[in-house]
MARTI-573776 format. One line per 3 residues: number of its first residue (from 0); their letters; for each residue z, y, x of C-alpha. Coordinates in Angstrom, 3 decimals. Example, Ala and Ser with C-alpha at 12.3 -4.5 7.8 and 13.67 -1.06 7.14 Angstrom:
REM residues 2
0) as) 7.800:-4.500:12.300 | 7.140:-1.060:13.670;
***
This chain:
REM residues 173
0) xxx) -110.137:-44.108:15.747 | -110.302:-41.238:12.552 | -110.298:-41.158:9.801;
3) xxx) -107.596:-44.196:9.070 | -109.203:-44.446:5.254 | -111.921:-43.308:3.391;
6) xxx) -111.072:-41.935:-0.579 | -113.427:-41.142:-2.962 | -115.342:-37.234:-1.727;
9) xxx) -118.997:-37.216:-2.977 | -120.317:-36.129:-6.371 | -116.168:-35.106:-7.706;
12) xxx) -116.347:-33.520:-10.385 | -113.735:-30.589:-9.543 | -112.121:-27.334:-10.692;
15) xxx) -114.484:-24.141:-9.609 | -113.120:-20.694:-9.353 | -115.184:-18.521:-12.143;
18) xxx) -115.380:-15.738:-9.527 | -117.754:-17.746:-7.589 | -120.940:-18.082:-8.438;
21) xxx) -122.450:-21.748:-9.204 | -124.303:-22.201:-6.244 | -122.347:-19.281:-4.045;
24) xxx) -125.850:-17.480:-3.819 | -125.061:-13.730:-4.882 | -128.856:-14.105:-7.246;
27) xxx) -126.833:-16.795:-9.349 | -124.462:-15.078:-12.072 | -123.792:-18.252:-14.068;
30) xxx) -119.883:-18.605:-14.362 | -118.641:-22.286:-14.464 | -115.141:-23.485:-14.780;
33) xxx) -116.015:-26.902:-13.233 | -118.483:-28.173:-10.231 | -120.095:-31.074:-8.499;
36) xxx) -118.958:-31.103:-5.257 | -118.622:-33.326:-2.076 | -116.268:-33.162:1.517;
39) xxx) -113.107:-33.767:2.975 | -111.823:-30.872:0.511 | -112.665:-33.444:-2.459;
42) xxx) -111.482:-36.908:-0.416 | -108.123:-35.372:0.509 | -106.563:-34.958:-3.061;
45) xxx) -107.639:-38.516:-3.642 | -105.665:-39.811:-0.899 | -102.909:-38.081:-1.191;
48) xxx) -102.830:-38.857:-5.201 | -102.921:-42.527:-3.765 | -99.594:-41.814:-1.383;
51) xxx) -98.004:-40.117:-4.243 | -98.783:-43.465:-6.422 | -96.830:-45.735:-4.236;
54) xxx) -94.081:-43.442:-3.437 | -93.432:-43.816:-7.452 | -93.037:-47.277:-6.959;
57) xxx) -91.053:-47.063:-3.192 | -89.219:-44.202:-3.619 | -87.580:-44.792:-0.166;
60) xxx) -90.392:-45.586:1.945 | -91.174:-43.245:4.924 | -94.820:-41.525:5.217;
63) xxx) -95.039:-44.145:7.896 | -95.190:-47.231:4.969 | -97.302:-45.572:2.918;
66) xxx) -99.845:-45.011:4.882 | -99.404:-48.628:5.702 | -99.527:-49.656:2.592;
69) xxx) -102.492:-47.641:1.616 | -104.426:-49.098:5.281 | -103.510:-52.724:4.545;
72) xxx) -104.886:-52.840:1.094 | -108.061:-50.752:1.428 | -111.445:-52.412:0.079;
75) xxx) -113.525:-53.161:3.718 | -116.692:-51.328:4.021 | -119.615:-53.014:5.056;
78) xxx) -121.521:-51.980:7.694 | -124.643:-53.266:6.214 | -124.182:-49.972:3.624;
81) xxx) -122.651:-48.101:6.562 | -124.837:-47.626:9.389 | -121.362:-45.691:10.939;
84) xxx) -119.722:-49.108:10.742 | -115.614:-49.121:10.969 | -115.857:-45.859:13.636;
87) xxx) -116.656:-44.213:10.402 | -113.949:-45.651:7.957 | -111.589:-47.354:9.520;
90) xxx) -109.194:-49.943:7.296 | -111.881:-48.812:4.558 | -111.382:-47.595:0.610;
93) xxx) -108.241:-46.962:-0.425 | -106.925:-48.769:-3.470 | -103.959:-47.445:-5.013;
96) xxx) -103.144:-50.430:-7.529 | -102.772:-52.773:-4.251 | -101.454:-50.173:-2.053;
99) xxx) -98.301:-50.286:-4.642 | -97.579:-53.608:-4.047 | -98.662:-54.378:-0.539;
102) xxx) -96.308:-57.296:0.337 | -95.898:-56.750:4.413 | -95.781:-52.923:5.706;
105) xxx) -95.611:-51.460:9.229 | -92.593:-48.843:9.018 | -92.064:-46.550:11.717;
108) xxx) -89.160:-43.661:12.028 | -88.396:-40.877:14.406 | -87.443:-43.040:17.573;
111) xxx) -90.668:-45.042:17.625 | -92.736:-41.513:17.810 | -90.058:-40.429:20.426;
114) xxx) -90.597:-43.393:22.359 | -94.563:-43.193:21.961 | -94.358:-39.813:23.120;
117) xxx) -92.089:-40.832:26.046 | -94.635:-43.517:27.189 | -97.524:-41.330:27.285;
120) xxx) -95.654:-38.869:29.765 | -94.305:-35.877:27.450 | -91.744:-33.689:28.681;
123) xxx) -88.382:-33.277:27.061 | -89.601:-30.055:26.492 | -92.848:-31.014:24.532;
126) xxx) -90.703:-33.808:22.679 | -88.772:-31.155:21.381 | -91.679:-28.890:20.097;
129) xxx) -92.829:-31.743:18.285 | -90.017:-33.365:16.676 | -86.960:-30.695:16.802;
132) xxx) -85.141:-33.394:18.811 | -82.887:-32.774:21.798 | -83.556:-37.032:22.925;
135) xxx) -84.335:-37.507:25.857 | -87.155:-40.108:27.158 | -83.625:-41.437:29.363;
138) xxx) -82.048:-42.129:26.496 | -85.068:-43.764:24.950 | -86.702:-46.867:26.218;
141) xxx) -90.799:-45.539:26.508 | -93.218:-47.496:25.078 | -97.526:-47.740:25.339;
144) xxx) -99.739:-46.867:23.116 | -100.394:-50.176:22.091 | -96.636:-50.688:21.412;
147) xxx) -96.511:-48.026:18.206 | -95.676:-50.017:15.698 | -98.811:-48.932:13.374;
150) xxx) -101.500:-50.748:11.058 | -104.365:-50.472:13.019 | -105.397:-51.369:16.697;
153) xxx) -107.240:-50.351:19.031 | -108.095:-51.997:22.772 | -110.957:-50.642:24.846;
156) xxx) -112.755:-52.748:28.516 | -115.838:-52.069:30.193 | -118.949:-53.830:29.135;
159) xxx) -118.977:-57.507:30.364 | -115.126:-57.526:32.013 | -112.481:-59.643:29.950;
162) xxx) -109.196:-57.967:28.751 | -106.389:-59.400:27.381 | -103.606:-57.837:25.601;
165) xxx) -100.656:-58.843:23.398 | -99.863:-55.890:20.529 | -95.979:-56.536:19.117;
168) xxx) -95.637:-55.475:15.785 | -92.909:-55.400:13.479 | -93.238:-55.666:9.421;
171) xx) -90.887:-55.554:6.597 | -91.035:-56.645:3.302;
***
């Protein structure tokens, strides 16, 4: 499920171009150099400020930990505030100061996209449009969905049948 993490996005106080009017009505010719504004366009810097933060302090870590570390420290939302519950914000709020020192992390590389890829049927030929690669899904054992070794998870049965399934997972300190 999207989005993985919420970041702050309403009410941001943010740069405005002066060649657009304050409200972007063409009546309006006040000239502002800053705005109140709310979205995704506002959320986004946030979040990747956060990534940015903790790549100070792990200079070596792939996108792959960040985001883990950013997912597995996030404040939970309650869906008492939230009538969108988790669908709507996943792990929850990001918070940068924990996100820097997160303890565990989910790392993934090249191979285990690869193999993802592999296990949901791509061709060698889509493989290669996505990663550059020449591997083959032969040379790769394919794994599930469910075998990706990311933060969150995700498992899905018709009302009133029982499911069982066992997600591996690999961390690193």
């Amino acid at each position: 499920m999207q989005p993985d993490l919420t970041a702050p996005g309403v009410d941001i106080l943010a740069a405005w171009s002066e060649a657009v009017p304050l409200t972007e009505t063409e009546d309006d010719t006040r000239v502002v150099s800053y705005n109140i504004i709310s979205g995704t366009s506002m959320s986004c810097p946030h979040a990747t400020g956060a990534a940015a933060y903790v790549k100070s302090f792990h200079p070596t870590w792939s996108p792959a930990a960040i985001k883990s570390a950013l997912m597995t420290t996030a404040f939970p939302m309650s869906s008492e505030n939230n009538i969108e519950a988790e669908f709507a914000y996943g792990a929850g709020h990001i918070n940068p100061a924990l996100a820097a020192r997160p303890g565990l992390i989910y790392d993934a590389g090249e191979i285990d996209y690869v193999k993802f890829l592999c296990g949901q049927g791509y061709s060698p030929k889509q493989i290669k449009l996505i990663t550059e690669s020449n591997t083959k899904c032969s040379e790769v054992m394919n794994e599930a969905v469910w075998d990706l070794n990311y933060p969150s998870f995700a498992l899905s049965t018709t009302p009133g049948d029982s499911v069982t399934r066992v997600f591996h997972r690999t961390v690193t300190n």
